[in-house]
N, C-alpha and C positions, 0 to 999 in steps of 0.2 A: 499441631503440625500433622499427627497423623490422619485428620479429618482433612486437610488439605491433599496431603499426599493421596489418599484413598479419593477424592473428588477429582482431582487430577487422572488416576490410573482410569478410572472410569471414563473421562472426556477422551481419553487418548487407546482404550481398549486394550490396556498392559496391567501387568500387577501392583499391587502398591508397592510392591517390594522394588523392583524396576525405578520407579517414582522415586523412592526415598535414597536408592542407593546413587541417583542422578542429582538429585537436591543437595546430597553430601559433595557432591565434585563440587557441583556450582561452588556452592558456599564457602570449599575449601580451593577457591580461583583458578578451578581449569575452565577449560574455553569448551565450547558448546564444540566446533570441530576437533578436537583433541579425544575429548569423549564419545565423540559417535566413533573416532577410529580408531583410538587405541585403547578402549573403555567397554570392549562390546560384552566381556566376562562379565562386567560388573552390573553394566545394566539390563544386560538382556539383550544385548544386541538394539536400541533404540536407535534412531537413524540423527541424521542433524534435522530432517524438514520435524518429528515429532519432537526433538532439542528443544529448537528455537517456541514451540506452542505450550510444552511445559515452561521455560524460562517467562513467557510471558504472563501465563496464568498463576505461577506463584509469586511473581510481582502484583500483581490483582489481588489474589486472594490473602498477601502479606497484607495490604494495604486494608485490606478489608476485614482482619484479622484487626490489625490496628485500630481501625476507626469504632471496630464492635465491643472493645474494650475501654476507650475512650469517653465514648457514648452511655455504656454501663454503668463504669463509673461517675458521670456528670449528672445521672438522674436517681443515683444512690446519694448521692450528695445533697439535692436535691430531697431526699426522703419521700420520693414518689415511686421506685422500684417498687413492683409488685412481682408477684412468682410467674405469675402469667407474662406482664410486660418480659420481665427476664427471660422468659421461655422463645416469645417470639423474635425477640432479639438475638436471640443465640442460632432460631433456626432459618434467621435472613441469609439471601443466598447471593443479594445484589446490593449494592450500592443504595439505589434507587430505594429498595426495599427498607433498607437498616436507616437513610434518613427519613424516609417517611413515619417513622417508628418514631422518631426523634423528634419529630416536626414539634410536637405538644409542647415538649419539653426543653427546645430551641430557646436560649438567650435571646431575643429579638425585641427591636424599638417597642414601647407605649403605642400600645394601636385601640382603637375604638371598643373591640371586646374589653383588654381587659381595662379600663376607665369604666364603661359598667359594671365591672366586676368589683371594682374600687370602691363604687358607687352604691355598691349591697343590691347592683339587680339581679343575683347569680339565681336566690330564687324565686326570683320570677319568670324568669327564662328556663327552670326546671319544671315548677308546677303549671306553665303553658303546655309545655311538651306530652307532662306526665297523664295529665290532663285535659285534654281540650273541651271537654264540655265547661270548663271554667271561658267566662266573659273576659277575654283581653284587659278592655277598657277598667272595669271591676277592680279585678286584682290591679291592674298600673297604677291604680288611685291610690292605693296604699305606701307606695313608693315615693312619692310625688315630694321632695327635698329639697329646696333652692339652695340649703347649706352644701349637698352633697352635687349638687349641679344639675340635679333633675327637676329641671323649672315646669312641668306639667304630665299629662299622662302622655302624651304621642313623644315626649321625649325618653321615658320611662320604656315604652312600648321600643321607640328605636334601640336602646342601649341591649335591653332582652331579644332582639333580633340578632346585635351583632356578636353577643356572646355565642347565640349556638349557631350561626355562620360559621364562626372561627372553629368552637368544638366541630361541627361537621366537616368543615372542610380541612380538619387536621387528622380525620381518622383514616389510618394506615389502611385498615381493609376495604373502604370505601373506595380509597386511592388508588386500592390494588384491581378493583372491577373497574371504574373507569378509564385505567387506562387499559386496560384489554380490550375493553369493548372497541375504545377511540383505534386503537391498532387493529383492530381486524373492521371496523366499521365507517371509520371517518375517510372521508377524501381530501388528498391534499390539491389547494386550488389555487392557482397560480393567475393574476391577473397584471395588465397592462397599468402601468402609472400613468396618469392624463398629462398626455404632452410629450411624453415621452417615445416618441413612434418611428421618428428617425433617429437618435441620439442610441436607439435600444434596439436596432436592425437584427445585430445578430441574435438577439431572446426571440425574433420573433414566431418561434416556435411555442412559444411559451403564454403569449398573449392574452390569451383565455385557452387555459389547460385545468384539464380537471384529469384525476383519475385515482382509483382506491391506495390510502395510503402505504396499504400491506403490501403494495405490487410496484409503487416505485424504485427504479433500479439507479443504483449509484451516480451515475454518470447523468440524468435525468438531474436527481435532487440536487447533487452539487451544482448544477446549472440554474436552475431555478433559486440556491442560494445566493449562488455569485451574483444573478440580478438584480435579485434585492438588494444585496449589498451596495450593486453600483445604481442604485434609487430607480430600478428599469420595470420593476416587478413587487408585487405586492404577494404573498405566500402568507397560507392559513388550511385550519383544518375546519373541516362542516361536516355535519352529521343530519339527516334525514334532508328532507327540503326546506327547514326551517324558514315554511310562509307563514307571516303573520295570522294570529290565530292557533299555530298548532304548540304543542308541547314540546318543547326537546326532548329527547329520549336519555338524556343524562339526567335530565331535572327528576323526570320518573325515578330512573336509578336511586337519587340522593334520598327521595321520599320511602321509596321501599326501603330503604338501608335502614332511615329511622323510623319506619311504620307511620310515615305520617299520613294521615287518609280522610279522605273529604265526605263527610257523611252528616256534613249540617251539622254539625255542633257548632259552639259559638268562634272556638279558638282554631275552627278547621282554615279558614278564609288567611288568617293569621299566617300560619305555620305553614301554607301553600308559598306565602310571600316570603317567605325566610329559606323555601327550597328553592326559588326561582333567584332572591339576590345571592343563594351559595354557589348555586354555579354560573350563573352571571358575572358575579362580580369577584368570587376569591377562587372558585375552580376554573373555569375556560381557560382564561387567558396562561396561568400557571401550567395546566395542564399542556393547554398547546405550545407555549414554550420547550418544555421538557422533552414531549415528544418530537418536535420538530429537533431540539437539541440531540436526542436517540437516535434520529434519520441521520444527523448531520455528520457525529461519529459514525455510524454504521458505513456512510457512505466513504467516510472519510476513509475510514480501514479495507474499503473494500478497494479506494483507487489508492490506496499506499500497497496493497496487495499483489494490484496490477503489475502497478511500476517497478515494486520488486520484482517480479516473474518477469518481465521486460528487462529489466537490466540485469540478472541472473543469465538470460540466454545471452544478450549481446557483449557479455563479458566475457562470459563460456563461448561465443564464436570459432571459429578456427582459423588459426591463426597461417600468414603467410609463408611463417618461417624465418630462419637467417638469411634474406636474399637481400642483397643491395638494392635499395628502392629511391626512387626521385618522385617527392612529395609537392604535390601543385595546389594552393589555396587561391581560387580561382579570384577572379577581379575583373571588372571593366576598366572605368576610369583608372583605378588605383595599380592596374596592374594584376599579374599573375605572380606571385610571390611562390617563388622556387627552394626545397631543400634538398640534397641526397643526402644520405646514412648509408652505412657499411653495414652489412649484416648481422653487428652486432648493434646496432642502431645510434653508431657514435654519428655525430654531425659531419660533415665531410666536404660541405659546399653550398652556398647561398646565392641566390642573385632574384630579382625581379624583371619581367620580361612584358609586351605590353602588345599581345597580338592580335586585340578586339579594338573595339572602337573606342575614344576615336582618335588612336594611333593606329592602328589596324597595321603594325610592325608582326604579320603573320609570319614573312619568309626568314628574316632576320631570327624569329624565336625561332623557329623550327632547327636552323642551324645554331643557335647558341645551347638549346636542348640536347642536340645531334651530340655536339663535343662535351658534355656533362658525360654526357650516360656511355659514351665511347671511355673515357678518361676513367671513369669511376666504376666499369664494368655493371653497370644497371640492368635489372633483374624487370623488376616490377614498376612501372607506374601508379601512384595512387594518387586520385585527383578529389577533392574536398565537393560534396553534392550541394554548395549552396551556389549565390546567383554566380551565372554567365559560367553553369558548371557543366553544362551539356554543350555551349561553343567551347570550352578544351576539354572537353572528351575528345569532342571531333580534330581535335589543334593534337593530342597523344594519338590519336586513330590515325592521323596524315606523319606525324614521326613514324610511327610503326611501321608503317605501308611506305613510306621513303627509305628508311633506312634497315631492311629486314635480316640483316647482318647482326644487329646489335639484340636480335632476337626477348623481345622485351614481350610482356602483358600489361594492359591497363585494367584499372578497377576502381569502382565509383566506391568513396568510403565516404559514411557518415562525419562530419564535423561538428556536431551536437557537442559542445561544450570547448570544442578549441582554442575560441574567443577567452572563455575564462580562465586556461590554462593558462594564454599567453600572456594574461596580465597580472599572474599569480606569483606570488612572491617564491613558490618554486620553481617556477618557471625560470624569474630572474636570478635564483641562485645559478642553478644549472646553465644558466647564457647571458652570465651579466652585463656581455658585449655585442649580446643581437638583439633588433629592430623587437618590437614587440609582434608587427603583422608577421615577418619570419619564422616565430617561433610557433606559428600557428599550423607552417607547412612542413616543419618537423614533426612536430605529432601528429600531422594527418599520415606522413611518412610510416612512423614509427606504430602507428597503433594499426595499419595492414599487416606490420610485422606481426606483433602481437598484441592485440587489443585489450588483454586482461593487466598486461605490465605499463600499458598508457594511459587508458583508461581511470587506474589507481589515482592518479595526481588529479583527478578532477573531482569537485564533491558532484557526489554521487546525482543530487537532484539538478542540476547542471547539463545532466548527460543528455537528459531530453530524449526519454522514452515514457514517459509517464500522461497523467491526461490530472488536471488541476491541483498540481504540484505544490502550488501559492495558498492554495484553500484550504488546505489540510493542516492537523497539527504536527508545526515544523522540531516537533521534540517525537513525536512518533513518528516521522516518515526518516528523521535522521539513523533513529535506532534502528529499525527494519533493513533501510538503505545496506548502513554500516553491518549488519550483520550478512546480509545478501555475500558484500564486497569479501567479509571475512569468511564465508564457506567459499565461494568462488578461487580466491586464492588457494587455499589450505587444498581446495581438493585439486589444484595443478601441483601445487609445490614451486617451491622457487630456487633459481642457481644462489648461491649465497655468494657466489664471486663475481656475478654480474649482475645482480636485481639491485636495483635504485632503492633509497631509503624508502620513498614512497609504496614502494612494492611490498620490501621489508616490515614495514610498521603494520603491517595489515596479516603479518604471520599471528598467529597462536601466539600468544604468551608477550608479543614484542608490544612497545611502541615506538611513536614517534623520535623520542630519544635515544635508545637501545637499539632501532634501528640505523640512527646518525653514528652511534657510538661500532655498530659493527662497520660500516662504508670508513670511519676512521681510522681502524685497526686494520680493514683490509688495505685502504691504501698505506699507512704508515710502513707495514710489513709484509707487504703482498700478498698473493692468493693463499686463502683455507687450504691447508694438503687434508685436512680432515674435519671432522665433526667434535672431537672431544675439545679442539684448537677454540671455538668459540666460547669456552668458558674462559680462554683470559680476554674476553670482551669485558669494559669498563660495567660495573656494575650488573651484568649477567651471571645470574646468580643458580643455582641446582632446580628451584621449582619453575625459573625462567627456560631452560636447557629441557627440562623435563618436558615444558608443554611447547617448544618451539624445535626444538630435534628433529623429530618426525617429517617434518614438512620443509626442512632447508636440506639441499641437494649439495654436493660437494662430486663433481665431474672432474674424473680421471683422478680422482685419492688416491690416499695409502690404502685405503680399506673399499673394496666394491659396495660394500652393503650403505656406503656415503650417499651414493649415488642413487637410493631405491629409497620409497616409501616406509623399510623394515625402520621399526624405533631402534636407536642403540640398546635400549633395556631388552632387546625382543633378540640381539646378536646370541646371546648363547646357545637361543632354539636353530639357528642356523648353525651355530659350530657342532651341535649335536647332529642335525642333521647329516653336512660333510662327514662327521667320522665314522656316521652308523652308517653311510654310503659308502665308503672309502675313497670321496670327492674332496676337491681343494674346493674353498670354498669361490675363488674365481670362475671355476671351469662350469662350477653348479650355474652361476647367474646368466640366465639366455639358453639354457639349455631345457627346451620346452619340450621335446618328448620325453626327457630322463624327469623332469619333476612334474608330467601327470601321470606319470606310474608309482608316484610315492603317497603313501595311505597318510592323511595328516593325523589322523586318528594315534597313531604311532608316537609322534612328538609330543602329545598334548604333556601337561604335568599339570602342579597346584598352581602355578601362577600364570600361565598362558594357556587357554583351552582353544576347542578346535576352530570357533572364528579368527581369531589371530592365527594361530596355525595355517588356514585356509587361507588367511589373508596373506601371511608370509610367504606360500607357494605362487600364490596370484604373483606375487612380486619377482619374486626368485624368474617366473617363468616368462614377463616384461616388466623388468626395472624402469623407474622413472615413466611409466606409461601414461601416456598427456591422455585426459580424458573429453579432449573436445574434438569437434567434428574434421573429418577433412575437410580440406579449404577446398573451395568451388566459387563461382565468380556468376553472376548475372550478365545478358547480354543486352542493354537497350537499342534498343530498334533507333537506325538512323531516320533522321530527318521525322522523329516525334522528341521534337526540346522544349515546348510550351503547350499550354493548358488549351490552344486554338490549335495545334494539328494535332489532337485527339478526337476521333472519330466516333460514337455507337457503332461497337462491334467487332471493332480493333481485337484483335489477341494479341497482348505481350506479357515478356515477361520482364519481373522486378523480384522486387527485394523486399517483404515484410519488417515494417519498420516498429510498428508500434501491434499489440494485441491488448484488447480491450474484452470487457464481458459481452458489448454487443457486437464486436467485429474484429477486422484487423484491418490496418491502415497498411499499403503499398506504396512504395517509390517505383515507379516507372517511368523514372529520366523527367519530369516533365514541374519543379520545384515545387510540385503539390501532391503529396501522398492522396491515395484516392482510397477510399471504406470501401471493403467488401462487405458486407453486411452478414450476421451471424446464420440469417439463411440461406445465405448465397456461398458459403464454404463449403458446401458438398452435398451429391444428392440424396445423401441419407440425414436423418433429424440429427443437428446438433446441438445440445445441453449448453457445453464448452468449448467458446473457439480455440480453445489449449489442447482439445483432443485432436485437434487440424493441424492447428500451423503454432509459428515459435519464430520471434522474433531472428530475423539473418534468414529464415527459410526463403532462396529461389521460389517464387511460383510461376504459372501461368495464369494471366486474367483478362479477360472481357470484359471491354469499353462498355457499358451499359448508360450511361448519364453524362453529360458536361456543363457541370451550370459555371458557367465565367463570372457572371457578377458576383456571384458567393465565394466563388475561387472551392469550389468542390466538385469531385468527381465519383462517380458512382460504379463501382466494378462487381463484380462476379467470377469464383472460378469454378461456375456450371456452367460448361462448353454449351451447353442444350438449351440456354436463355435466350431470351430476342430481348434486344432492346426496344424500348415503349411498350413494351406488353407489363400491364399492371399483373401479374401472376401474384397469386396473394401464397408466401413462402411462409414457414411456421411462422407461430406466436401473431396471425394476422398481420405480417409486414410484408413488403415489396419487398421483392428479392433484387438487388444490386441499387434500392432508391433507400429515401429516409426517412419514410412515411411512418406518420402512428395511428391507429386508430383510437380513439376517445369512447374510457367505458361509459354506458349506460349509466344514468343515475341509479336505476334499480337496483344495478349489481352489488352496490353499498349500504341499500336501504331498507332491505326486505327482511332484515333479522334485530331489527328493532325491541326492543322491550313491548309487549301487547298493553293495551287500553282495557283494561276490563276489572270484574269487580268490582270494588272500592273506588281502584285507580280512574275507574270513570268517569267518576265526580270529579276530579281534579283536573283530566283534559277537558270537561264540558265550561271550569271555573276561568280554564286560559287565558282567555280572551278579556275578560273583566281582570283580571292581574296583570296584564300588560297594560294597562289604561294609566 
């Protein structure tokens, strides 16, 4: 453990101590949000983002703890353990590494090695090796056994082939230079399936791609995987220009590993064939599997990565507040399916209304609208951005402007997952008596109110902020998702007298049940006056209270300090406080010039030091302070509703929906997010479009591209761009287009293993071992 922990402190640039005293929460079931806030004495103050990257490396490094001992013991059993084997096995660092080790020694099918081996050709296949000026032929004559199944000498000759095939291509340190070579040297190359040229439209990006393995970026690979998968593309790795005639630069590798070398002896001609079928036939293909399999996760974690930081901001959004809002899930045919909520976001009215074609019952909505929002004192408009969602924008823009009395705003909200909601068995708790399409205009209602308390009831990959959501591993995108959703909450906090179970299950410490079990004690017995009141919740127990406290709010208690971020265990440093002040402790809370005059150094003791202390005046000086942005609204430009009156050159402004490693995707009214491309975010070089923009960011951007048969648009927020100007922006790409440049062959091929020496004779023999 403490080789873990000390490996960990070092990934993460903390002490092991840090490490080990955070290992102890884990283990002992506090929650990663619980410890970055109320835990900061213990560990050092580690944040949740370093939390969550130790959680997952000691998951890793458990596992690998596990499999290192597993593995120990199966080749101790085996009575093949040596001090050395032992040694390298202990000081494996990867996965990869520790089975490779293992490979030898791997239970595995009857394969052609070892039948040779069976067969007594073990040494013959040694004294080749040891040997080469021994005559092949020669020594094979001696082996030559019909009882043992060696019917002549080229059968003899074969069996000692594929015995040290198998030794070679089962040695770890071999395994360990080929693949590094193949990672900084091989290109990954993507080709067309025959026939496949319409059916495969959208790869065709891909058709014939080449480019250095080292340098493909996530978003790239996983597209190229996804076409194989859907039989549109053919993906593999190459290494020099492997034309007939020449040598692969692996084959060299395998011969130098085992000095095998061509100087005219009899057995040299031999043992050149035995390096050429090792990586032919038991290295390549294994090899390019695994690392292609490397790529696959690599890429995987990096678009689970994404998606997390995507749904982290649009969770965290800002929220519109308690204002009475009338929610419109937009429709043609089907209608405009209508809901108001009340500002606390109870349901309050339903109808469908049908103002587009081909009812085109415009004036009829407009006044059935009118008297909603008159009746129910409506605040806000929020209207659903899918189709026919720019004709009632403009259907809420002509209420507005008719009836400016009822003093309303509209706002385009995301519906990314609403559909799922409405057909969710939470959904049908919560509205067992409405329509399903209904319930879709309630949450579009309710999540302008506040997006992080609606949001909740939807799983998380659902939400549709991420980019190949489906390709990914759906047991690692859920864990990441779900941890995102549980810092998200915990760092708002929730009312415990009005957050939905949903909301609840996603505190610190609770779940799904324990959250149903507090909504049935708050109904059975009405509102929390307090916090200590939720320990007679069913089955809530002291270490449940302990790690969920902190983060349930209790508005207008018996006690003020319900209502703020302080833990209950942390009340005492506040009653010390009021008494060394001679404050009540009510009069203290809100009172912001009297508690930045107070030294927290003063309060600290053994069990609360100056971070909690600090964090306690933080509080003291805004309770319950909501840590998300103010709410601000985008304006879309009238009369741009589709993908044909977008212009080159347009300036508008939208809504950052999605952020990617190579861009960010905008909503600008028009039902097709348009790429800003990662050169085109600003005139200074950008690494990160996370250093720019953030999912909910308003921008402004410039129309640059509009290709309609592809349904993509190409923007820019460099005011200074012209459209059609190829300007080559970093990393050699168009700025506001989606151009790639294709590396050089050279660029992969020039650090090749050299031809010389010995090794001379072996590329001059090539050509004749290929035959």
């Amino acid at each position: 453990m403490d080789s873990i922990n000390s490996r960990i402190a070092e990934e993460l640039g903390v002490r092991p101590q840090q490490v080990a005293a955070a290992v102890a929460l884990l283990d002992e079931g506090s929650t990663v949000p619980f410890i970055a806030r109320y835990r900061k004495e213990v560990t050092g103050s580690l944040d949740d983002t370093q939390l969550r990257h130790l959680d997952e490396r000691l998951r890793y490094l458990r596992e690998l703890e596990e499999r290192r001992t597993a593995i120990l013991s199966s080749i101790e059993e085996q009575g093949k353990l040596t001090p050395e084997l032992a040694r390298d096995i202990k000081l494996a660092e990867t996965k990869t590494r520790l089975e490779d080790l293992y490979l030898p020694y791997k239970q595995k099918r009857r394969t052609k090695g070892q039948i040779a081996l069976e067969a007594g050709l073990g040494p013959l296949a040694e004294a080749l090796l040891a040997d080469p000026t021994l005559t092949p032929e020669t020594e094979a004559a001696r082996y030559v056994d019909a009882d043992k199944g060696v019917a002549d000498v080229k059968a003899a000759l074969e069996g000692a082939k594929y015995i040290l095939m198998e030794r070679f291509a089962e040695d770890a340190n071999l395994l360990e230079k080929l693949r590094g070579f193949l990672k900084q040297e091989a290109t990954l190359s993507a080709r067309l399936v025959t026939g496949k040229e319409q059916e495969g439209a959208k790869f065709s990006d891909y058709f014939e791609h080449d480019e250095p393995f080292k340098n493909v970026p996530s978003h790239r690979a996983l597209a190229i995987f996804r076409g194989r998968n859907e039989g549109i593309l053919s993906a593999s790795l190459k290494v020099g220009d492997e034309a007939p005639g020449t040598l692969h630069p692996c084959e060299v590798m395998v011969a130098e590993h085992f000095e095998v070398k061509n100087q005219s002896r009899a057995a040299d001609k031999w043992l050149a064939e035995v390096v050429r079928w090792t990586w032919k036939v038991k290295l390549y293909t294994s090899l390019e599997t695994d690392l292609l399999g490397e790529l696959r996760e690599k890429a995987e974690d990096e678009a689970i990565s994404v998606f997390a930081r995507n749904l982290h901001d649009l969770l965290l959004a800002a929220p519109a507040g308690p204002r009475a809002t009338l929610g419109l899930d937009p429709g043609l045919r089907t209608g405009v399916k209508v809901a108001v909520v009340d500002a606390t976001g109870k349901l309050l009215a339903t109808d469908t209304v049908y103002p587009h074609a081909p009812k085109n019952q415009w004036d009829q909505t407009l006044d059935t609208l009118a008297k909603l929002c008159a009746k129910h004192a409506v605040d806000l408009i929020a209207i659903g951005n899918g189709t026919a969602s720019r004709e009632t924008d403009k259907l809420a823009g002509e209420l507005i402007k008719k009836y400016p009395g009822l003093k309303m705003t509209k706002i385009m909200v995301s519906e990314a997952g609403a559909s799922v909601y409405s057909a969710s068995e939470l959904a049908a708790k919560e509205f067992p008596d409405l329509d399903v399409s209904l319930r879709g205009a309630v949450s579009i209602a309710r999540r302008l109110q506040d997006p992080l308390a609606e949001l909740v009831k939807i799983e998380p990959k659902s939400i549709g902020v991420g980019q190949y959501q489906h390709d990914v591993s759906q047991l690692k995108l859920a864990r990441s998702l779900d941890a995102v959703v549980e810092d998200c909450v915990n760092a708002v906090g929730v009312d415990v007298n009005t957050a939905s179970a949903a909301l609840l299950a996603r505190i610190s410490g609770l779940n799904a049940t324990l959250a149903q079990n507090i909504v049935a004690h708050r109904d059975l017995n009405g509102a929390f006056k307090s916090r200590t009141e939720l320990k007679k919740v069913s089955r809530l127990g002291e270490k449940t209270f302990e790690q969920a406290a902190g983060f349930l709010r209790v508005m207008n208690g018996s006690n003020p300090l319900d209502a703020s971020a302080v833990h209950p265990e942390a009340y005492p440093v506040v009653e010390r406080i009021a008494a060394d002040t001679g404050r009540d402790i009510r009069s203290l809370v809100g009172d912001s010039s009297f508690i930045k005059r107070l030294d927290p150094k003063k309060f600290t003791d053994e069990t609360f030091g100056l971070p909690t202390v600090t964090d306690i005046l933080s509080e003291l000086d805004k309770p319950g302070r909501d840590p998300r942005p103010e709410f601000k609204t985008a304006e879309f430009q009238e009369g741009v509703e589709s993908l044909k009156d977008l212009k080159p050159g347009m300036v508008l402004e939208g809504v950052v929906t999605n952020v990617t490693n190579f861009g960010a995707f905008v909503d600008v009214g028009v039902h097709q997010d348009g790429l800003v491309h990662i050169s085109a975010l600003s005139e200074k070089f950008v690494k990160d479009p996370y250093e720019v923009v953030k999912a909910g960011d308003i921008v402004k951007v410039k129309v640059m591209e509009v290709d309609i048969p592809r349904n993509r648009v190409g923007l820019s927020m460099r005011m200074s761009d012209t459209p059609g100007e190829k300007v080559e922006g970093t990393r050699g790409q168009s700025r506001g287009g989606q151009a790639r440049t294709k590396p050089s062959r050279e660029s992969h091929t020039n650090n090749k293993p050299a031809a010389t020496g010995a090794m001379a004779a072996l590329f001059a023999n090539a050509k004749q071992l290929r035959k």
